[in-house]
Structure formats: structure tokens, C-alpha cells
N, C-alpha and C positions, 0 to 999 in steps of 0.2 A: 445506370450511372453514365453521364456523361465524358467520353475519354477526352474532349476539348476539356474541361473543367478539371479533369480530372491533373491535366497535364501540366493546368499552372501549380498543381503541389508541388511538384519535381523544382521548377523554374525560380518558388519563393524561396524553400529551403534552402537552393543554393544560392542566390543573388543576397537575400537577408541574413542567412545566420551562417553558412559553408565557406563562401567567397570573404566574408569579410572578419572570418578567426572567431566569430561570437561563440559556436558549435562545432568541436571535433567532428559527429557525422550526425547523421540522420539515418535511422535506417524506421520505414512506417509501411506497414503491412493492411489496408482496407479492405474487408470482407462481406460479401454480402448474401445473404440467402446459404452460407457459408463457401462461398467460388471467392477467390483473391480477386478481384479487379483492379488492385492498383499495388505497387510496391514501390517505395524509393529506399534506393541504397548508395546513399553519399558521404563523401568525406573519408575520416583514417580513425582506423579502431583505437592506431596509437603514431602519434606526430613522429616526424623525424627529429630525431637527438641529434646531439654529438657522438653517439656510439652506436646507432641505428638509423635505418631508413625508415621512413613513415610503413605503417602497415594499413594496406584497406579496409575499410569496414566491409565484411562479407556475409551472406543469410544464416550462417551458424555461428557466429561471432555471440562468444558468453559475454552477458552483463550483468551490473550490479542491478536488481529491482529494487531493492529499498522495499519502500512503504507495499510496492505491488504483492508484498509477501500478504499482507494484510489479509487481504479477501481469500488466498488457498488455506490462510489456518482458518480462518471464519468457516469455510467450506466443510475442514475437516470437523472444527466443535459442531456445525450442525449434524453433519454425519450423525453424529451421537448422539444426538438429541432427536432423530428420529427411529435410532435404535432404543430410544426408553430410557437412556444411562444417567439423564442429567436432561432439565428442564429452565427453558427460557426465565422462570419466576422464580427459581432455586437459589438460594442465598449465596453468596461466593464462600462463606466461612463454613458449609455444608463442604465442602473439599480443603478449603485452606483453613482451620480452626482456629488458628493464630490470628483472624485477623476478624472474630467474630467482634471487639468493640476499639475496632481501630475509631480513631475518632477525627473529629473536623477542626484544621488549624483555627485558632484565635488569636493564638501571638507566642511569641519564642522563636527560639531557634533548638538547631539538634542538640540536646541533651537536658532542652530546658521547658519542652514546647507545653502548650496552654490549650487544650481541645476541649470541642461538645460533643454531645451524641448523636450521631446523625438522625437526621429524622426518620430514615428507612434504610432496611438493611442495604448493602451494595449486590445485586441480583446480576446473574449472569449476564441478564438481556442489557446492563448497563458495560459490562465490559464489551458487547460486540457493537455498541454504537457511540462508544466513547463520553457513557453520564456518570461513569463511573467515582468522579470525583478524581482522579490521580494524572498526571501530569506528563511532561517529557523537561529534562535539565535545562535543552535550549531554550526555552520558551523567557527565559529572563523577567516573568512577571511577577513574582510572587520570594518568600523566605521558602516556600514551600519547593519550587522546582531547584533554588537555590540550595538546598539539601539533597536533591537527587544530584546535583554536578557534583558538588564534594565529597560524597558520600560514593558515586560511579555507581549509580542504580538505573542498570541497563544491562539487559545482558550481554553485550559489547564488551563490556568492562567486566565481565563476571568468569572468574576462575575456578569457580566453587560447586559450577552448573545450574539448571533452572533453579532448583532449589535455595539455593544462595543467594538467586536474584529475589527471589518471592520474602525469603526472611529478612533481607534489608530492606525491601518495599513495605514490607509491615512495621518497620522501626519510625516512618515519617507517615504525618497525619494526610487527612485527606483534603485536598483545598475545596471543595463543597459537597453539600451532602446528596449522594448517589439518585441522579433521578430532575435534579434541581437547573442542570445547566448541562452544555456541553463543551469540551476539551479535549484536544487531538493529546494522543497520552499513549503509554507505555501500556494500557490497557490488553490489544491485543496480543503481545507476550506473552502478558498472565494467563491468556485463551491458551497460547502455546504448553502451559507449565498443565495447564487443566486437561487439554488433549492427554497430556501424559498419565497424567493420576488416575482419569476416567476410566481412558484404553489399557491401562497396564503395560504400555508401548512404551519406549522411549520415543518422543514427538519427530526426530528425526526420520524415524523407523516407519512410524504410522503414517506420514506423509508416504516416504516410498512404497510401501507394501499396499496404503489403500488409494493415492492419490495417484501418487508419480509413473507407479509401477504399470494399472489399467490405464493411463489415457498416453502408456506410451511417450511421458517426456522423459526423454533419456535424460538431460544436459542439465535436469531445474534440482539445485541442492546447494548444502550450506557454506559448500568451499567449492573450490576448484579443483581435481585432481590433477599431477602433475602431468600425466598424459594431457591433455587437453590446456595447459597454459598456454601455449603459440594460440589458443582464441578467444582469449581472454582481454578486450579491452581496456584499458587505463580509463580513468576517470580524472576529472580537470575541475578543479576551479579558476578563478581568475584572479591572475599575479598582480605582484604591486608596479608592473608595467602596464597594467590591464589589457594583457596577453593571455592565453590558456596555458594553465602552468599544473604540472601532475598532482592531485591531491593525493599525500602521501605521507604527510607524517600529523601523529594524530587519528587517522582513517584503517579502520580494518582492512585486513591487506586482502579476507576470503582466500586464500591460500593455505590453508590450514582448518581441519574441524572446531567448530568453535566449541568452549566448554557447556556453554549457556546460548543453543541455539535459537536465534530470534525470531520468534513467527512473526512479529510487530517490520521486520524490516532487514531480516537478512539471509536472505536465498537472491542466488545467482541465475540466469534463466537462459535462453534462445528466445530468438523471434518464432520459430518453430513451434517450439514447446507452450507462451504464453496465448499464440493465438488458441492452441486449444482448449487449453483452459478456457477461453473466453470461449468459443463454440458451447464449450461446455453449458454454458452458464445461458449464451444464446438459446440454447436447445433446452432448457427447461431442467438441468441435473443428467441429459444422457448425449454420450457423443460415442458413436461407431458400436453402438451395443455397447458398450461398457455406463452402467448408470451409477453415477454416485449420491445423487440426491433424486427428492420428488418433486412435480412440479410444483405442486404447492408450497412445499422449500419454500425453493427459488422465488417464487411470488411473495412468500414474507419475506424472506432476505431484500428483496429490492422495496420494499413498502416506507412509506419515512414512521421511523418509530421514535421522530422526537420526542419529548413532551410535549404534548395537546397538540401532536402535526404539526408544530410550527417548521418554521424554515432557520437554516442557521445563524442567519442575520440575527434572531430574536433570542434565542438559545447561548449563542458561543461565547466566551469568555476567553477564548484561544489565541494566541498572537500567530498561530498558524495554521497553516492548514494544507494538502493538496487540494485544494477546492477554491470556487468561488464560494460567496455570502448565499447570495440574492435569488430570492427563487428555487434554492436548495436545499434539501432532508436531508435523512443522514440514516439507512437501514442498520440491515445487520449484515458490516462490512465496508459498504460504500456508500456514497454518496448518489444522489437520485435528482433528477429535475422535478421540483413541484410544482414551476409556475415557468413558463418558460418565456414569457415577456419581461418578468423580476430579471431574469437573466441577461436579458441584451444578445441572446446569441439563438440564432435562428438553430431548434436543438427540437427532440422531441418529449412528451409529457412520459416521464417516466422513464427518462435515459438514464444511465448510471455510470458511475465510475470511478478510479481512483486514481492516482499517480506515487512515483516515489520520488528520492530526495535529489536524484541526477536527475532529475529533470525528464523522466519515463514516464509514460501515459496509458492507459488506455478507458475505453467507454464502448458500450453497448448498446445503443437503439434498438429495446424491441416491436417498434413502431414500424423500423424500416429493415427491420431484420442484418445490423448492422452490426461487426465488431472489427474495432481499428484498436490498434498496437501502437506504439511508437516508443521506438528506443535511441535514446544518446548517454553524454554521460559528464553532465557539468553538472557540481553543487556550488551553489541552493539551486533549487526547479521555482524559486522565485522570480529568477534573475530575468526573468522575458517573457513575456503571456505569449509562448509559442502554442501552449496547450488549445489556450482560446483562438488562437488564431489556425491551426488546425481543423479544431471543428468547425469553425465558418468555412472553410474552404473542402473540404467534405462534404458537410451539409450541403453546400452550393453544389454540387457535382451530380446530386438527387436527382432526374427528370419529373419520375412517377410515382413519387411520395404517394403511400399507402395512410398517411395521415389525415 
């Protein structure tokens, strides 16, 4: 890696998104062969008030990961799917019954709606790559997500625990039939509710005892204990001054166990704690002697399991995504490069990755033997192709591309 290249990171962050209020901090962690080579840690975990002084952003500073919860629950469903407990082809109503002839919206609304039968069942391997047919609230395209907002079919909103979340998601149809398209959706949750029913765990539990516990991240769970709030960053979106203003009402506070913990998007993490996961993942399923997965896993999980390989361009029906289109699969978990001139971004053939809804990131080159972090804390992670502009300035940093 070049440390001249490597140094205009430090230089963009702060000139582009730090200096000019767009981005509370930056804090990005670049690993390679698993040695750090580069860290920037800028800006204030939380602004100066009127009744506080700004706080730094510092290397153990907790944040929200959102969607990065994604890929630890996928990790943990495969766990068990190569203990024999549950299989990629296995039907979802083989664990959830209730939802053996959920059916495919046509027209209605909640209490009136009009479905057919899907053409095939909804299969596990549809809930880890999002073909599953079901949705997220915000997505504002459909009656169909329009029922999940009214309704609070999230487990965010869920008082009742997984279970609760799973019986109202079985009340609305499916907006296509499993297999047919793809849709960023509330999908990995229900991986969460499965973890549970599988393991005989409670999902929180089986994270720590088989996840959290052997690779040693202390800091990654589903609230924050009150010991540990002084490092606890605030998250922002942007005010009607189009200023950074605290996202706070409306927003999980993570101060609190949640009833209905969300594998889809609600663990709190360290810079510490997610690069190893990512090591993890780097390294084939094993980091420091502690192995959670096979390497073969890991080689299906990063594979694109659209339908017929396509790329998401062809596939998606989503008004969102952490992801670009173009050029891009979609395994089990994350997101993959399959074409890497689709993309526009000098990137390698089978790099992967995912992000959350502050605008967090991370991606793994097993080409260059790379894994980068990057954490702040503004929603939506729409608001600025900081992602993309990232990896061009990393990738640039390469000398001796093993490519």
C-alpha cells in the first residue's frame, strides 16, 4: 500500500465531508494481509450543545451498525446449516407453519387483501439473499410495504418479541413469488427468529455464546449497557437548516434490550470488534484459532445466488439498497462484485460487501487480501456516495495488486 495515497484518505474526509458539517466523523480502519495500514479517526462522536461540549470520536467509540447486523446473523444461520439442523432448500413454513400458504398480493388492502399461490415455496436460501418476496415499510412502493408501516412490522416496533414480529408478518401477503425477483426486506430478521427456533437459543444468546463470545468482541450487542454510554455516539441526520441535527425522535434509542431483537439491523458495534468479524470472513470462517465456519461456507456465502447469476440491475424491484446496481450479485448475506467494469469503480472480481443505514460500510477484497471498516453516523447512507468514493481511494492506494 502506498502511505502517499494512502494519506489523501485522511485529507478528503476532512476537506469534503468533516470541515464542511456534511459528516459528524469518520472513523475507517484498512487492513490488509490482516496488518492495519491505515486508520482515520476525525471529527466528534457527538457535537457541542448548549449543555455539552463536543466529544471526539475515539477507536472504541460504540456505534449503531444498522443493516451491518446483516451478514453476523447470516453467519450464525449458516453455522447451522452446516451442523445438519436446517438446509439451504428447506422450506421456511418447515420452522414457521403458519406461513405454509401465505400468498402473493393482487389487490386490497389489510383486512381485505386478494392473493395467489406462489409459484414455489419461500426456501431458506431466499431469505439470506433477499428473493424472498417480503419487504421493508420504508420502501413507499407498493399497498404491500404500506401495511408493514401501519401495521409496525419490524421488530423495532415489536413489544411481543421475535415471535410477534413473525405472526404479524404472516398477516400481509407477499409482494412476489419467492425466487422471482429481489428486494432489500425485513427478510434477515426472520433468519434472526430461525436462529432461534433452530438453536433452542434465544438469538441474542447464540450470537454471544457462539459468535460474540470466541472471536472476543466484547462491545457488539443489542443495546448499550449503561456502563459503557459516555462511548456511545449520537447519530444525525440533516435538519431543516440543512445542518446535522440529532436523530432522535422516531429512532431506537439502543439503550435498552430490545423486545424483538433485530438480526436484519440492530446491534451496536466497535471499530475493534467489526474488523474482526471481517478478518473473520477474510480468513475463510477462522480467525486466531477460533473457527466459526468452513471455508467452503464462506465461498457459497460470497457466490452471487441471484436467479440465473444475474446482477442486481436485472433482478431488483427495490427502491433501496446498500448497494450499487451494476455489476453486482447478491450471496448469502452481501453483496459481491460480478462484473467489475458494470461497476465504474476500479474494485476486484468477487469483492463483497454491505453497509448500514448511518451511512457504515464495510467490503472485503479477497483478491488483495483486504478488509476496510468505516464508521460514522448520518441517516439515510444515501445522502453522499462517500461509500463509492472510498473505495476508489483505497483501491488507488494498491502498489502490487495480486490481481
Amino acid at each position: 500500500m502506498c502511505p502517499t495515497r494512502l494519506a489523501r484518505i485522511d485529507s478528503f474526509l476532512q476537506s469534503r465531508y468533516i470541515d464542511t458539517g456534511k459528516l459528524p466523523h469518520a472513523h475507517l480502519v484498512v487492513a490488509r494481509g490482516g496488518q492495519v495500514v491505515h486508520r482515520s479517526l476525525l471529527g466528534q462522536a457527538r457535537l457541542a450543545t448548549a449543555d455539552a461540549p463536543a466529544l471526539p470520536i475515539a477507536e472504541d467509540s460504540l456505534t449503531r451498525i444498522y443493516s451491518m447486523t446483516k451478514p453476523i446473523t447470516s453467519v450464525a444461520f449458516m453455522m447451522l446449516v452446516e451442523e445438519g439442523k436446517v438446509a439451504l432448500e428447506d422450506p421456511v413454513h418447515r420452522f414457521i407453519p403458519g406461513w405454509k400458504n401465505l400468498g402473493v398480493y393482487v389487490s386490497g388492502a389489510p383486512g381485505m387483501w386478494m392473493t395467489k399461490p406462489t409459484e414455489a415455496p419461500m426456501r431458506m436460501v431466499d431469505l439470506l439473499r433477499h428473493t424472498a418476496g417480503l419487504t421493508y415499510g420504508f420502501q413507499n412502493r407498493t399497498n404491500v410495504d404500506a401495511a408493514y408501516r401501519s401495521g409496525k412490522v419490524e421488530p423495532f416496533a415489536q413489544k411481543e418479541g421475535l415471535q410477534g414480529f413473525i405472526d404479524a408478518l404472516g398477516k400481509v401477503p407477499l409482494e412476489f413469488s419467492p425466487g422471482t425477483a429481489w428486494n432489500y426486506s425485513v427478510a434477515t430478521d426472520v433468519l434472526g427468529y430461525l436462529v432461534e427456533v433452530i438453536s433452542g437459543q434465544k438469538f441474542e444468546d447464540f450470537l454471544q455464546q457462539r459468535i460474540f463470545g470466541p472471536l472476543g468482541m466484547v462491545d457488539t450487542a443489542f443495546h448499550v449497557s449503561e456502563d459503557k454510554l459516555h462511548r456511545f455516539t449520537e447519530c444525525y441526520t440533516i435538519g431543516g437548516d440543512g445542518k446535522l441535527a440529532a436523530a432522535v425522535q422516531g429512532w431506537p434509542t439502543f439503550k435498552t434490550a430490545p423486545a424483538a431483537p433485530s438480526g436484519g439491523g440492530g446491534l451496536v458495534s466497535t471499530m475493534a470488534d467489526y474488523l474482526r468479524f471481517c478478518e473473520l470472513l477474510r480468513r475463510g470462517g477462522e480467525l486466531d484459532g477460533v473457527r466459526l465456519l468452513g471455508p467452503k461456507t464462506l465461498r457459497l456465502m460470497r457466490s452471487n445466488h441471484l436467479p440465473g447469476q444475474k446482477d442486481l440491475n436485472d433482478v431488483s424491484v427495490s427502491m433501496f439498497a446498500e448497494s450499487i446496481y451494476a455489476g453486482v450479485g447478491f450471496g448469502l448475506g452481501f453483496a459481491m462484485t460480478t462484473d467489475v467494469a458494470k461497476t465504474g469503480l476500479a474494485g476486484s472480481l468477487g469483492e463483497y460487501w454491505w453497509g448500514g443505514m448511518a451511512s457504515t460500510a464495510f467490503w472485503i477484497d479477497p483478491v488483495e487480501d483486504l478488509s476496510v471498516v468505516f464508521f460514522t453516523q448520518l441517516i439515510p447512507s444515501s445522502l453522499y456516495p462517500i461509500r463509492r468514493e472510498l473505495r476508489t481511494l483505497v483501491n488507488a492506494a494498491i502498489v502490487d495488486s495480486k490481481a
